[in-house]
MITIGU-679141 format. One record per residue (C-alpha): x, y, z. Coordinates in nm, 2 decimals, always signed. Each point is the difference from the previous one (the first is absolute). Layout:
// residues N
        x        y        z
        X        Y        Z
...
// end
This chain:
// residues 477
        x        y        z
    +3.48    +6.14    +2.09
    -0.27    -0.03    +0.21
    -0.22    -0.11    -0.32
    +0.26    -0.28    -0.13
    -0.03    -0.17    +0.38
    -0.37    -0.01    +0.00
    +0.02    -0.19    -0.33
    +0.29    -0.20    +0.17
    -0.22    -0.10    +0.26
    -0.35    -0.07    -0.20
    +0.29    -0.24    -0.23
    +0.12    -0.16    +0.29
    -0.37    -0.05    +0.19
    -0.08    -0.13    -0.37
    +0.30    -0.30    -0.01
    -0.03    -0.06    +0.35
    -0.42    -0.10    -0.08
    +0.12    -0.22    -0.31
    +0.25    -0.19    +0.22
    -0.26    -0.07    +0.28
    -0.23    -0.12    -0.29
    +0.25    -0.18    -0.21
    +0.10    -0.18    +0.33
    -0.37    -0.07    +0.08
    -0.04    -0.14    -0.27
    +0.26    -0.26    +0.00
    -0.09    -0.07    +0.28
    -0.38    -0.09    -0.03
    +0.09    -0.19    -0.39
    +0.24    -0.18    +0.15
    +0.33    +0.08    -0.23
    +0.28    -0.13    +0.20
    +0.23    +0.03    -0.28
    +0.33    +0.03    +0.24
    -0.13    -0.29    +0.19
    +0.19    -0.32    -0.06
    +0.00    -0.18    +0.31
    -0.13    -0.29    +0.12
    -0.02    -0.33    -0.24
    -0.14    -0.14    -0.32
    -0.24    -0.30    +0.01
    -0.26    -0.11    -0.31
    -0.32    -0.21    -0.07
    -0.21    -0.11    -0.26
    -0.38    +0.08    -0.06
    -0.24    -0.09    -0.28
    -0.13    +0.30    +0.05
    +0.08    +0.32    +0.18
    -0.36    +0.21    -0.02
    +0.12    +0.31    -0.13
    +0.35    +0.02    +0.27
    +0.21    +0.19    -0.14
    +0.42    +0.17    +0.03
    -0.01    +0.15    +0.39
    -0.25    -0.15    +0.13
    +0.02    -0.02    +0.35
    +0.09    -0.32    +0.21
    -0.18    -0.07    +0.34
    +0.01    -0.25    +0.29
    -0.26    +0.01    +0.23
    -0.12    +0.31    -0.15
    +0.36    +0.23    +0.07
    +0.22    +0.02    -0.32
    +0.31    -0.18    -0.03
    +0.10    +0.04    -0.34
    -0.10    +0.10    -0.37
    -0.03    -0.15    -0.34
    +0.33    +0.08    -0.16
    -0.08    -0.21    -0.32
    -0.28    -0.14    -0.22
    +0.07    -0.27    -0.31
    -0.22    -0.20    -0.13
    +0.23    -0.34    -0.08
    -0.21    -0.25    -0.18
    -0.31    -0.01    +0.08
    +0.03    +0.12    +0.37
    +0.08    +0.30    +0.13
    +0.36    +0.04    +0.20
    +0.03    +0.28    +0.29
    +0.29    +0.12    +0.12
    -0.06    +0.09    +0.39
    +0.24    +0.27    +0.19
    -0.02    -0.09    +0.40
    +0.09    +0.24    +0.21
    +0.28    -0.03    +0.27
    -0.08    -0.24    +0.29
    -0.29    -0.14    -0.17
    +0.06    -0.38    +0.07
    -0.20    -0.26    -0.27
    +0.03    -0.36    +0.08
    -0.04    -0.33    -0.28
    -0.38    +0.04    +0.04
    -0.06    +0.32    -0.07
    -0.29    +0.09    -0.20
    -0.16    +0.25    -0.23
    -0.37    +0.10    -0.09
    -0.10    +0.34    -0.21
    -0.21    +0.19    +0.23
    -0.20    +0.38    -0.04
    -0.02    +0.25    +0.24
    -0.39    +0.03    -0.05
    -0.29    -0.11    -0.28
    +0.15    +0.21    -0.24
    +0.32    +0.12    +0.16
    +0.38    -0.05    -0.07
    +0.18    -0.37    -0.06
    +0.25    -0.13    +0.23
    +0.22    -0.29    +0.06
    -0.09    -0.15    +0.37
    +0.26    -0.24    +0.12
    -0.01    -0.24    +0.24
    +0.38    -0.07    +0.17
    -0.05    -0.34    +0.09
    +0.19    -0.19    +0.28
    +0.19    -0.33    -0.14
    +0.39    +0.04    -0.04
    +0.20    +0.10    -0.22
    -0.03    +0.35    -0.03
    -0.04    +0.16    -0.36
    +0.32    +0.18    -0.15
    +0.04    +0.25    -0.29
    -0.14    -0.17    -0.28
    -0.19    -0.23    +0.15
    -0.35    -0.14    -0.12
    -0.38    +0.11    +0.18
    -0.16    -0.38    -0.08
    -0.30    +0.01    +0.17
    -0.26    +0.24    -0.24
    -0.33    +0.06    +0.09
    -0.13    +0.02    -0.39
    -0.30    +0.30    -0.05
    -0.38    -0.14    +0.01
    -0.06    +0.14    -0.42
    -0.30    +0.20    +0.06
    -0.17    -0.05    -0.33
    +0.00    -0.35    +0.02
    -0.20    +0.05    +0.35
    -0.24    +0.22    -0.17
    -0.06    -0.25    -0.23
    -0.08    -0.28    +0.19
    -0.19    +0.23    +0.21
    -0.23    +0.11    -0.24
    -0.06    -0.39    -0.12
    -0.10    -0.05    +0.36
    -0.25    +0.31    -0.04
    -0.12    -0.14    -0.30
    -0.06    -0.37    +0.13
    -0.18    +0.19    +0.30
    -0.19    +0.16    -0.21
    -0.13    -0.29    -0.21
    -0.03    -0.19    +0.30
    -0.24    +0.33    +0.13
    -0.21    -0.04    -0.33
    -0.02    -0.37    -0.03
    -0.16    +0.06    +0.37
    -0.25    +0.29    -0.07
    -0.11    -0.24    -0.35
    -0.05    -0.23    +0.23
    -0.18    +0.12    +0.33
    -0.10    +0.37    -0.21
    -0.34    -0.09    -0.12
    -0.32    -0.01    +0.22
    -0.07    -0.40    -0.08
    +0.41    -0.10    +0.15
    -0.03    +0.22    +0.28
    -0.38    -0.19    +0.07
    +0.17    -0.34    -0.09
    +0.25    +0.09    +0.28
    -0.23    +0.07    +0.25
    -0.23    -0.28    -0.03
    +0.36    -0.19    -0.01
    +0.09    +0.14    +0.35
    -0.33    -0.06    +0.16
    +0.01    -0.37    -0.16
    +0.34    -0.03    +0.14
    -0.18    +0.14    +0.36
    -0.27    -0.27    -0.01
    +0.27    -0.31    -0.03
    +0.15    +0.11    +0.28
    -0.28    +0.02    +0.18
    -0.11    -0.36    -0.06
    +0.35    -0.13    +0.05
    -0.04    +0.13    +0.33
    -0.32    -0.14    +0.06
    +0.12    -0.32    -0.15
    +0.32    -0.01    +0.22
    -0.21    +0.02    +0.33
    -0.29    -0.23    -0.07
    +0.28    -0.26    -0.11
    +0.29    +0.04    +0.27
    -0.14    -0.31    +0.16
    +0.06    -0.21    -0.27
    +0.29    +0.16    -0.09
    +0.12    -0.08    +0.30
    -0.13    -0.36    -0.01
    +0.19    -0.08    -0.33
    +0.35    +0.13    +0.17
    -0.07    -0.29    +0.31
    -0.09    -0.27    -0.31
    +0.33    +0.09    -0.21
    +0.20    -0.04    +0.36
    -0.18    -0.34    +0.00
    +0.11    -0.08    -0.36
    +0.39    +0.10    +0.10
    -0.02    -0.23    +0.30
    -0.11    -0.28    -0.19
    +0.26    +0.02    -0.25
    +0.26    +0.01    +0.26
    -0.15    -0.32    +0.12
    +0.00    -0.15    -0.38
    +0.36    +0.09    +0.04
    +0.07    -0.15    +0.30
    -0.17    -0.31    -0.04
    +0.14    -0.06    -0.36
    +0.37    +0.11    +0.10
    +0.09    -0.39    -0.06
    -0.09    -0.01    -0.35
    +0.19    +0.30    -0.09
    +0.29    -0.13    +0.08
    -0.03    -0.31    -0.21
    -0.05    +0.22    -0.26
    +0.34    +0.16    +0.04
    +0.16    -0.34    +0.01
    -0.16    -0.06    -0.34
    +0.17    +0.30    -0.13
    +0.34    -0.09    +0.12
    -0.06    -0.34    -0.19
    -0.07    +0.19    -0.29
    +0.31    +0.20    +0.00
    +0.19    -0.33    +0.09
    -0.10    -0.13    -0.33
    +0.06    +0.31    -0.20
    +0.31    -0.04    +0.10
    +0.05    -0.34    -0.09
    -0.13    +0.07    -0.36
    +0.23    +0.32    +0.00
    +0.23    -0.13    -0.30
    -0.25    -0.09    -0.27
    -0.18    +0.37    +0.08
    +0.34    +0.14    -0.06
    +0.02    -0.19    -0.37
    -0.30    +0.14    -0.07
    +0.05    +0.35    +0.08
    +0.35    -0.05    -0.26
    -0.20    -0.11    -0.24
    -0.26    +0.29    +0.03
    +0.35    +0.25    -0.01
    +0.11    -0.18    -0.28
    -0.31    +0.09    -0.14
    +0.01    +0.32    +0.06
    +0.40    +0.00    -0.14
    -0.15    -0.11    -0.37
    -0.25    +0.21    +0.01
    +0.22    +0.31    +0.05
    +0.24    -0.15    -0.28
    -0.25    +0.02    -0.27
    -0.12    +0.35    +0.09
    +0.39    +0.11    -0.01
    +0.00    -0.16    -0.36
    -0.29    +0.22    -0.09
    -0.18    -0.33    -0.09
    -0.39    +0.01    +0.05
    -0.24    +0.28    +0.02
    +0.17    +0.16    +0.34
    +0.35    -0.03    -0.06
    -0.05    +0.17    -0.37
    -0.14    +0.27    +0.18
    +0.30    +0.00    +0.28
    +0.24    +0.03    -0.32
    -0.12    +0.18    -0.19
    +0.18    +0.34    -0.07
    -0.29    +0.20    -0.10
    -0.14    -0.01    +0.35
    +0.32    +0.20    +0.13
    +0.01    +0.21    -0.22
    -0.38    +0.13    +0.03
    +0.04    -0.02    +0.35
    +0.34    +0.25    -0.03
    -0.17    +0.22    -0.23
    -0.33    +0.01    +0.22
    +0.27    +0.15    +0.29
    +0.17    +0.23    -0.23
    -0.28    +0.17    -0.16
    -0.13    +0.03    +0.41
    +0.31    +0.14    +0.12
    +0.02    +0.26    -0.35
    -0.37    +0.12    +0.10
    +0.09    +0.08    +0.42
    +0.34    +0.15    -0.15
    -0.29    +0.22    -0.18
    -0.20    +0.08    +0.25
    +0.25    +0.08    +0.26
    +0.21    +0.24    -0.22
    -0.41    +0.16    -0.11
    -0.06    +0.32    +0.23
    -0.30    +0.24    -0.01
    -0.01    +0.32    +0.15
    -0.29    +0.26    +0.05
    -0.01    +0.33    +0.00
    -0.21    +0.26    +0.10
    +0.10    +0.42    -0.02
    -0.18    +0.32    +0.00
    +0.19    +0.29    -0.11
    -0.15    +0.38    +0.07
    +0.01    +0.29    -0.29
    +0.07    +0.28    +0.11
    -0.07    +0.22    -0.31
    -0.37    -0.21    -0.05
    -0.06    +0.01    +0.32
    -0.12    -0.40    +0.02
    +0.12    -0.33    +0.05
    +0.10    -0.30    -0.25
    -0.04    -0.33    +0.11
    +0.26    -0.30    -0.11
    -0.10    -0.40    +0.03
    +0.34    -0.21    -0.10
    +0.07    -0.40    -0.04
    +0.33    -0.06    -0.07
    +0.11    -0.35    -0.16
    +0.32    -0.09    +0.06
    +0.13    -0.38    -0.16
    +0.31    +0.12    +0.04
    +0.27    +0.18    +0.19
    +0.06    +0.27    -0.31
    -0.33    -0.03    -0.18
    -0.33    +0.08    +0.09
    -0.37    +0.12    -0.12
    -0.16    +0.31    +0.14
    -0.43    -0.01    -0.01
    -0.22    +0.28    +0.12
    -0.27    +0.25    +0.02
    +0.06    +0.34    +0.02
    -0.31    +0.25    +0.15
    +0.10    +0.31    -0.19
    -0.19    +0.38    +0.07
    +0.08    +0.11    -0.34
    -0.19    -0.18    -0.25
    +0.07    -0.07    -0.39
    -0.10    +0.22    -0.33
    -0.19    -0.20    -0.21
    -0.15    +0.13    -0.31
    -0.34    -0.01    -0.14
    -0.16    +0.09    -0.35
    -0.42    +0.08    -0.07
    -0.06    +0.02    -0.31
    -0.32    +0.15    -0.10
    -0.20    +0.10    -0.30
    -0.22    +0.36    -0.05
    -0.13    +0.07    -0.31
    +0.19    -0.16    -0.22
    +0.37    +0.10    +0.22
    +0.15    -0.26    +0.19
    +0.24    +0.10    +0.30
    +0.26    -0.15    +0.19
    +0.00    +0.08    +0.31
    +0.31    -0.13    +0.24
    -0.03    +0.03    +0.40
    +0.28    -0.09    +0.23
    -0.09    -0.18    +0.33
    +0.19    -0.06    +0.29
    -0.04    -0.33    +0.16
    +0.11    -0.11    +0.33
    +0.03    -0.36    +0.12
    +0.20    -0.28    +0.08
    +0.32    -0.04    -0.16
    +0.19    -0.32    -0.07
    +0.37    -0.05    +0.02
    +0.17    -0.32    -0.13
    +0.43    +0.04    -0.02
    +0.28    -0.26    -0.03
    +0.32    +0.06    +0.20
    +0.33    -0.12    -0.08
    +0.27    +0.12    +0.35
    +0.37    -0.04    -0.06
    +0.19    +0.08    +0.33
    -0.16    +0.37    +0.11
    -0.15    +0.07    -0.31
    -0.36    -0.14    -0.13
    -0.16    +0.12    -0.29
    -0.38    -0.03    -0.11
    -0.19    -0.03    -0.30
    -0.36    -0.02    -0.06
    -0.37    +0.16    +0.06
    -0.01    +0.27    +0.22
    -0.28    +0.11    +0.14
    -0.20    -0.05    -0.32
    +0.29    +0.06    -0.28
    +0.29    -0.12    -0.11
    +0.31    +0.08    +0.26
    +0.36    -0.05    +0.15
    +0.18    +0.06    +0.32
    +0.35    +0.00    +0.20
    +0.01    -0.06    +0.38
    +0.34    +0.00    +0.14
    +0.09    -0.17    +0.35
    +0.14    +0.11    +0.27
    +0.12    -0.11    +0.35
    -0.07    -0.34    -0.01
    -0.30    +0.10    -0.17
    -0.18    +0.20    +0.27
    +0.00    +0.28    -0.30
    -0.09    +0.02    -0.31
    +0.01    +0.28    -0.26
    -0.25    -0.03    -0.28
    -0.08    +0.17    -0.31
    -0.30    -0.10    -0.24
    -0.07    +0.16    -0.34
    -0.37    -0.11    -0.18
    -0.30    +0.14    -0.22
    +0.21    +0.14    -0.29
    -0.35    +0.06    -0.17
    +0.00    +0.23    +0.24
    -0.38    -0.06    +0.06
    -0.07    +0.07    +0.37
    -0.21    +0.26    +0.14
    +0.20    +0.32    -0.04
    +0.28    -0.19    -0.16
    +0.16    +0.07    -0.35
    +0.32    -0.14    +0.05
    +0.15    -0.35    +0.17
    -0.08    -0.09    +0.38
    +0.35    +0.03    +0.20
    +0.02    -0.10    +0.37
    +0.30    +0.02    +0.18
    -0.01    -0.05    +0.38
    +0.18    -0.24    +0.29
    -0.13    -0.24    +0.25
    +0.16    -0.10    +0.31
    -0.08    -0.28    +0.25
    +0.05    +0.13    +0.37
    -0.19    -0.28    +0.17
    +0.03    -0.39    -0.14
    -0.29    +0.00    -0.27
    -0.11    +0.40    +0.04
    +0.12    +0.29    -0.22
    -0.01    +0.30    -0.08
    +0.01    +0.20    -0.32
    +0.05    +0.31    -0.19
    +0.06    +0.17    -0.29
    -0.08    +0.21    -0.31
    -0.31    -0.09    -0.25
    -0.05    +0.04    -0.37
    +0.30    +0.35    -0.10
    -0.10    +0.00    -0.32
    -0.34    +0.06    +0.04
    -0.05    +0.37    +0.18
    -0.33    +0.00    +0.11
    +0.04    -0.36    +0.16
    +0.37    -0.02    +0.16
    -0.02    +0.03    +0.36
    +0.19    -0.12    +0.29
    -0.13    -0.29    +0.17
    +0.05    -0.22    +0.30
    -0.14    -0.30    +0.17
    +0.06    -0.34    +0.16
    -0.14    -0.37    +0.01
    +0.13    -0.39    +0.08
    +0.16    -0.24    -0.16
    -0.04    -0.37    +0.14
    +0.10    -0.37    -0.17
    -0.36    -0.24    -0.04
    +0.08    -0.36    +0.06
    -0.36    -0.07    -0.14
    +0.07    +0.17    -0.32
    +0.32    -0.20    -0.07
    -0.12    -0.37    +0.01
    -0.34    +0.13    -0.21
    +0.25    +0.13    -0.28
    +0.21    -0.30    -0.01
    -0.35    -0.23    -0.04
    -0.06    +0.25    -0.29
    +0.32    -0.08    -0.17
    +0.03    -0.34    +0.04
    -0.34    -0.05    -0.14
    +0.06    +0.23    -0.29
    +0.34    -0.17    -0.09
    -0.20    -0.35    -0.07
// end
């Protein structure tokens, strides 16, 4: 008896620990699962920067609500807001995607607002602060850098050398000496400086007396000049005549050209004008359609072998013309090298002998793969890593992973190899444009399967995109 209750208690001690931690828990992720009160409001965004299903709500940094929902609708993405009781939002509310440190969590900051009326269940958040895209920052950083930095050279070309750094000073100390003698010159000549100031307020008091003494003849001009418009105005109708006959003019003139007759209005008629003109702006608008549906992506990854004990290196550009097709070029820095086989031949006495040596080289290897997607699933065919090759990927949530399987060299010709290269691994994005991945290398080859694991980043070049399009247009003429 006494045995059976010490088990009773350690059994009770033992649920009573998971309750505290199962409620712990809850209550530092968040789940409010029971919790339905309060009201719905939504918003759009362009971009939400990784917020995600629960994320947490603030105003003025105290929480007032979660994320109950997250669609993407479009091209924008909709949230679904939960307020909690008492939290009051007016017309102007407003929104803006905030982190709790460098790298820490996302959340939603809202602002209430103050202008009437006062948001109700399903009401709409309008005012969105959109997220500052980081990589488009970097860019235009490092094109600043860059600029500095030609700027920086351009200067030390310049000023670098012993004779421009000479040239400068003797510049400086030239520069030294004129001001000198402008300041000598300025003192020995203040007087007549100032003498040529009294004879230019001579010069503006005689005018004024030209002008005073000549006021009478100025007017009789003036009086000429209203006798002048008198007259125009009695010669006013025989102007008029002659300005209709200029119009009428004019009148024939247009006439002709709307006839197509001469040299000008054969050119205003003619068809073949228009229509060079209309496919000039057609073949334009098909080459921007081009370039804006053209994307190029870059890719860099390092996985880690565990069995090898060593790294292998991955450089990727992906072409992509198209939503569901796209080309796959890269270099591959592989540890295990390639068996290739050599033959001496040599003669002793009258024997010849063939002798064949297997070498293992190890370089760069070239990857070149066309992809065809439909829906989740994209399949590959190709060069892989130096032989022929395919692949699967499979995507999944909203493509943030991707399951991939490659099969190549069915020669079988790698370092320890013997029969086809199979990889089968998984990559998952857990930051924008960085991932992670994993997996299981080359099964069918003992002495070379190992577990590896790895990462690298994935980012869209702008650059890339419009070069690539300037390649195909040229090509296609």
């Amino acid at each position: 008896m006494g045995k059976a209750s010490a088990e009773f208690k350690v059994g009770l001690f033992v649920l009573i620990i998971l309750v505290v931690l199962a409620f712990m828990t809850f209550r530092i992720g968040g789940f409010d699962w029971l919790k339905k009160d309060g009201y719905k409001v939504y918003l759009y965004s362009n971009d939400i920067a990784g917020l995600d299903r629960n994320a947490k709500v603030r105003i003025a940094g105290v929480d007032a609500g979660v994320i109950e929902d997250v669609r993407l609708e479009g091209n924008r993405a909709k949230l679904t807001l939960r307020m909690n009781p008492g939290v009051i939002l007016y017309s102007d509310a407003g929104a803006a995607i905030k982190a709790t440190g460098l790298l820490g969590d996302k959340y939603l900051a809202v602002t209430t607002g103050s202008r009437k009326p006062v948001l109700k269940e399903g009401d709409r958040i309008r005012n969105v602060e959109e997220v500052v895209n980081i990589g488009e920052m970097a860019k235009k950083l490092s094109n600043i850098s860059d600029s500095v930095r030609t700027l920086t050279d351009n200067l030390n070309d310049i000023i670098g050398t012993r004779g421009s750094k000479k040239s400068i000073i003797a510049a400086i100390r030239g520069f030294k000496t004129i001001t000198e003698k402008l300041n000598v010159a300025v003192s020995v000549n203040d007087r007549k400086l100032r003498a040529t100031l009294d004879s230019f307020k001579r010069l503006t008091e005689s005018l004024q007396k030209v002008v005073n003494e000549n006021s009478r003849p100025l007017k009789d001009t003036i009086a000429s000049l209203r006798d002048f418009s008198g007259a125009l105005e009695k010669n006013g109708p025989e102007l008029v005549n002659n300005i209709k006959d200029t119009t009428k003019s004019l009148k024939e003139i247009s006439g002709k050209i709307e006839r197509g007759e001469g040299t000008l209005g054969k050119l205003v008629q003619d068809d073949r004008l228009y229509k060079s003109v209309s496919s000039a702006a057609e073949g334009l608008g098909k080459t921007l359609s081009a370039i804006d549906r053209f994307r190029t992506f870059i890719t860099f990854q390092g996985d880690y072998l565990a069995r090898q004990g060593d790294g292998k290196g991955y450089f990727y550009v992906t072409l992509r013309p198209e939503k569901d097709k796209y080309y796959i070029l890269g270099l591959v820095s592989d540890p295990l090298g390639r068996i290739t086989t050599t033959k001496t031949v040599s003669t002793v006495n009258g024997v010849t002998t063939v002798e064949e040596k297997e070498v293992i080289k190890t370089k760069i290897e070239f990857t070149a793969q066309f992809a065809r997607r439909f829906n989740n699933t994209a399949f590959r065919l190709g060069v892989t890593e130096n032989a022929f090759g395919a692949g699967v990927d499979q995507f999944l949530l909203n493509d943030k992973l991707r399951l991939t399987s490659d099969i190549w060299d069915f020669g079988g010709n790698e370092e320890n190899g013997g029969n086809p290269h199979l990889k089968i691994g998984a990559e998952y994005y857990f930051y924008r444009d960085l991932f992670l991945t994993a997996g299981y290398d080359d099964p069918f080859n003992s002495k070379r399967s190992s577990v590896y694991f790895g990462g690298g980043v994935k980012f869209e070049d702008e650059d890339f995109k419009y070069l690539f399009s300037s390649f195909s247009r040229v090509s296609a003429k």
